[in-house]
C-alpha positions as CSV (number, residue, x, y, z in Angstrom):
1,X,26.3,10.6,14.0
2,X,26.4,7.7,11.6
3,X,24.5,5.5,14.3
4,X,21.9,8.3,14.9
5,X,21.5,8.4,11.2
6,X,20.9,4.6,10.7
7,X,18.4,4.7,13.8
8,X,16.1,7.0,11.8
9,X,16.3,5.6,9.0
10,X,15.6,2.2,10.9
11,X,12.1,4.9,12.2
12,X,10.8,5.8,8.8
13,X,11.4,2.2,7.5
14,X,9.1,0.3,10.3
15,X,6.5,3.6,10.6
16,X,6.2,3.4,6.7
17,X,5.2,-0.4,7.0
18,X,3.0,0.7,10.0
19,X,0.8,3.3,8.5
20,X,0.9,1.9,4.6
21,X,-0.6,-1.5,6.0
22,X,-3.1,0.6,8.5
23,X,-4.0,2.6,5.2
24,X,-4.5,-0.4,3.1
25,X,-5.9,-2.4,5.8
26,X,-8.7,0.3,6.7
27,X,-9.8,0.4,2.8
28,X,-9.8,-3.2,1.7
29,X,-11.1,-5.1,3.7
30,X,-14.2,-3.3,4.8
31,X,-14.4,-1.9,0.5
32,X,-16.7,-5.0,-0.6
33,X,-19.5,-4.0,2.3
34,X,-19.4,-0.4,1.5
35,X,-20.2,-1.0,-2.1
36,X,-22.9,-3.5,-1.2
37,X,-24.7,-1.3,2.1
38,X,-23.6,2.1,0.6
39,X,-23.7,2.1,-3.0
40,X,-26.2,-0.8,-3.0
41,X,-23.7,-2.5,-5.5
42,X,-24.8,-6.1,-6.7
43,X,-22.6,-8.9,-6.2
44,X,-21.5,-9.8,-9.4
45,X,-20.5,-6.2,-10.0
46,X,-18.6,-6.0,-6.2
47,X,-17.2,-9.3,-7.3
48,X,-16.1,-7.5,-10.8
49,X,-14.6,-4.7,-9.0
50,X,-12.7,-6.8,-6.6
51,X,-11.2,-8.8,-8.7
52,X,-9.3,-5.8,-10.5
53,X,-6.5,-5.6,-8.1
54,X,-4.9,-8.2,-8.6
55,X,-4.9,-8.1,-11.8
56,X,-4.4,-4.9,-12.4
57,X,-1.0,-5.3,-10.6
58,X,0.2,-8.5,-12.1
59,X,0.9,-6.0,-15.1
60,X,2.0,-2.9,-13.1
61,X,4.6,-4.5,-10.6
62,X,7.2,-5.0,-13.6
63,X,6.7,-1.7,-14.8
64,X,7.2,0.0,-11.4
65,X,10.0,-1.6,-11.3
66,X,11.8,-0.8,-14.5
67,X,10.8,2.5,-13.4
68,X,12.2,2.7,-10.3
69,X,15.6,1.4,-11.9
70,X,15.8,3.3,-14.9
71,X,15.4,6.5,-12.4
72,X,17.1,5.4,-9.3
73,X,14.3,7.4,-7.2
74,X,12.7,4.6,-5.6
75,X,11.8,6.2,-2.5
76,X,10.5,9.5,-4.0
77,X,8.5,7.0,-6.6
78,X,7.4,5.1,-3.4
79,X,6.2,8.3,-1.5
80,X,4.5,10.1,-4.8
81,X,2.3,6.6,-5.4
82,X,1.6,5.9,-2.2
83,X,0.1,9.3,-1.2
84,X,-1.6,8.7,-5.0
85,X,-3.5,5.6,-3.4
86,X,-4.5,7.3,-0.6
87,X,-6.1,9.9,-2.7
88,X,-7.5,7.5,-5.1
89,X,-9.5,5.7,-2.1
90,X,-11.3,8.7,-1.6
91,X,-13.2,8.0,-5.1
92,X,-15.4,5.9,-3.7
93,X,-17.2,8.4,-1.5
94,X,-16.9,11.2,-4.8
95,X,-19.3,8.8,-7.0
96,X,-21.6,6.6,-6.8
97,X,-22.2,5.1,-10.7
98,X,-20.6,1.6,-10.8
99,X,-18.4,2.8,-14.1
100,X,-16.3,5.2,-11.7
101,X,-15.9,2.5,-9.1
102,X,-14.0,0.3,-12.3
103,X,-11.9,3.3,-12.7
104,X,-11.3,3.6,-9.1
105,X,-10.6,0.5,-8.2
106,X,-8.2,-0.1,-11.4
107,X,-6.1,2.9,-10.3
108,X,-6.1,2.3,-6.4
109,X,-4.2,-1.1,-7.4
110,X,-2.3,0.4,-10.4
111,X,-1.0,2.8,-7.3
112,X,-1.3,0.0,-4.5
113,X,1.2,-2.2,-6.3
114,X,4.0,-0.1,-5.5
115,X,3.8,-0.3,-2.1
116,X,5.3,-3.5,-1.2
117,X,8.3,-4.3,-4.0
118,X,9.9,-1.0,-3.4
119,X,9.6,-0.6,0.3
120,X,11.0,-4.1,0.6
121,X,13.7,-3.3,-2.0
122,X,14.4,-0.5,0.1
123,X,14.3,-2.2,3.2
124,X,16.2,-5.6,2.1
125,X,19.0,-3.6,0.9
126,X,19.3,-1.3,4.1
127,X,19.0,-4.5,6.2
128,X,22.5,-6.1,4.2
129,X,24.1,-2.7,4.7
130,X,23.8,-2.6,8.3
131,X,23.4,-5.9,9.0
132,X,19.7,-5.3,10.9
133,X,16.6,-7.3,10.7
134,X,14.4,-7.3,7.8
135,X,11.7,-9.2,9.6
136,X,11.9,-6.7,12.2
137,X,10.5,-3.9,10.0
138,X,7.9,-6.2,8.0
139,X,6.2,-7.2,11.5
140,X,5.1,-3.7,11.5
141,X,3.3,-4.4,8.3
142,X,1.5,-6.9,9.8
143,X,0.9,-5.8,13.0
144,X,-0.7,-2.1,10.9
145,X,-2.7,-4.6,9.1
146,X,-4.2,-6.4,12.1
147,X,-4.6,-3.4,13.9
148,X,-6.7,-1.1,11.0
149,X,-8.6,-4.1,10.3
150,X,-10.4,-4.6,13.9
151,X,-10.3,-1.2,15.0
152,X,-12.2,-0.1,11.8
153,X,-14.6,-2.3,12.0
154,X,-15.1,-1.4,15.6
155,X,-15.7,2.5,14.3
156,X,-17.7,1.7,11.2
157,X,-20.0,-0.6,13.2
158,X,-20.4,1.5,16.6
159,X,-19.1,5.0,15.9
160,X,-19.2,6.3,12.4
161,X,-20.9,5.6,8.6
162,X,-18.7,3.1,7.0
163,X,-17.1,5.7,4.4
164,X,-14.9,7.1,7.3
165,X,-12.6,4.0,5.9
166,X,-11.9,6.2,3.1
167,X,-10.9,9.3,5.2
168,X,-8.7,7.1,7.7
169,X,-7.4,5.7,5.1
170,X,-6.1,8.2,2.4
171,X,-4.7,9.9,6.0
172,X,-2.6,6.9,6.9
173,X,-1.1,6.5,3.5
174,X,-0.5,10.1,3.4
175,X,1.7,9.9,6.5
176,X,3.5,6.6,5.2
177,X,4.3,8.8,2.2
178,X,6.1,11.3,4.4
179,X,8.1,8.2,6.1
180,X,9.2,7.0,2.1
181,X,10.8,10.1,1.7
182,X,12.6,10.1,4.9
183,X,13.6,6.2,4.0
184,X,17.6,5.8,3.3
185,X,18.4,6.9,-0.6
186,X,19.5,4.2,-3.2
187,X,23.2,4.6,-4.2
188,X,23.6,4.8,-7.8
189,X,24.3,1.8,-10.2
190,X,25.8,2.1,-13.8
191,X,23.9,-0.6,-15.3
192,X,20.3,-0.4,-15.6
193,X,17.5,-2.8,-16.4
194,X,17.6,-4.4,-13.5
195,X,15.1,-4.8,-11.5
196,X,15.0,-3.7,-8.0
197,X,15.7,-6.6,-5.1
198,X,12.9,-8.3,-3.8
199,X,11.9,-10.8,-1.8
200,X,9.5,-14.4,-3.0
201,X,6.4,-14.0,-1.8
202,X,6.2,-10.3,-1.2
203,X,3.0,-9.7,-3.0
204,X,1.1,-12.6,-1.7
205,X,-0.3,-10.8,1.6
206,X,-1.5,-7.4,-0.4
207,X,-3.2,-9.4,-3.0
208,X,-4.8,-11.9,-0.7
209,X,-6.1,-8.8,1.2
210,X,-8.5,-8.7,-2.2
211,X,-9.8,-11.8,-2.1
212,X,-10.4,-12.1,1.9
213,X,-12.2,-8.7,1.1
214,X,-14.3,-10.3,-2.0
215,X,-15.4,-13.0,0.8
């Protein structure tokens, strides 16, 4: 039972990574053209607007953090904000005024920049307790990543008007928010104010994804 257990849990962590990195990787990279071809955006303002995320998460990382600690509901806080970016991709095909697409774009990262500390707080810790293999999991991160970024560009160039990277999107970071919840629970410390574990470097691939898609 306890090995059947740590097999799904082992599921929900790699099909998290798989469909949060296909959500992301449908949006971001392909969001720069759709403001230019679409919304007929200029470049200094697509460079404005692309140039949010990052720093936009610089200040909410910490604070999702202390969150996450002060509550002890990190995969609950993980599933509510990733299913919140999702939703919040979807903006970009409710307006068109280059205002809203500030907005947008500020909350889509404020959102976004939960994704990777807690689900590889989640997943490091897991890993140590079961003695599996974190890079294991990650791959699927990339390999989701890879896979949204050709194949979307395949649709959105042969098949279907380039918004559908909105739709596919908000879909596959709907699912990954179903796979947080069903992610192993955090066990209960009694001194707070510590930050959840995590891993140098694990921000540097979302928030290069910005400025490859600023390119």
């Amino acid at each position: 039972m306890h090995n059947l257990q740590v097999r799904r849990h082992y599921a929900a962590l790699r099909g998290f990574y798989l469909f949060a990195f296909l959500g992301t990787g449908s949006i971001i990279p392909l969001l720069s053209m759709y403001l230019t071809k679409e919304q007929h955006v200029s470049g200094s303002q697509v460079g404005l607007i692309m140039s949010l995320g990052p720093i936009v998460m610089i200040f909410f990382q910490p604070f999702w953090g202390m969150l996450s600690d002060y509550t002890q509901k990190t995969k609950s806080l993980l599933a509510v904000c990733t299913s919140i970016t999702g939703i919040m991709g979807l903006g970009y095909i409710a307006f068109d005024r280059f205002p809203m697409f500030i907005l947008i774009a500020a909350c889509f990262a404020a959102f976004q920049s939960t994704i990777i500390p807690l689900s590889d707080s989640i997943s490091l810790r897991y890993t140590q307790e079961t003695n599996g293999n974190y890079g294991g999991i990650r791959l699927f991160g990339s390999l989701g990543f890879g896979v949204a970024v050709f194949v979307m560009g395949q649709v959105t160039n042969q098949l279907y008007p380039i918004h559908v990277i909105f739709i596919f999107g908000c879909a596959f970071l709907c699912i990954a928010a179903i796979l947080a919840s069903q992610m192993p629970g955090q066990q209960k410390k009694k001194n707070k104010g510590q930050y959840p574990q995590r891993i140098p470097g694990a921000y540097h691939f979302p928030l290069s994804a910005f400025y490859f898609s600023s390119a």
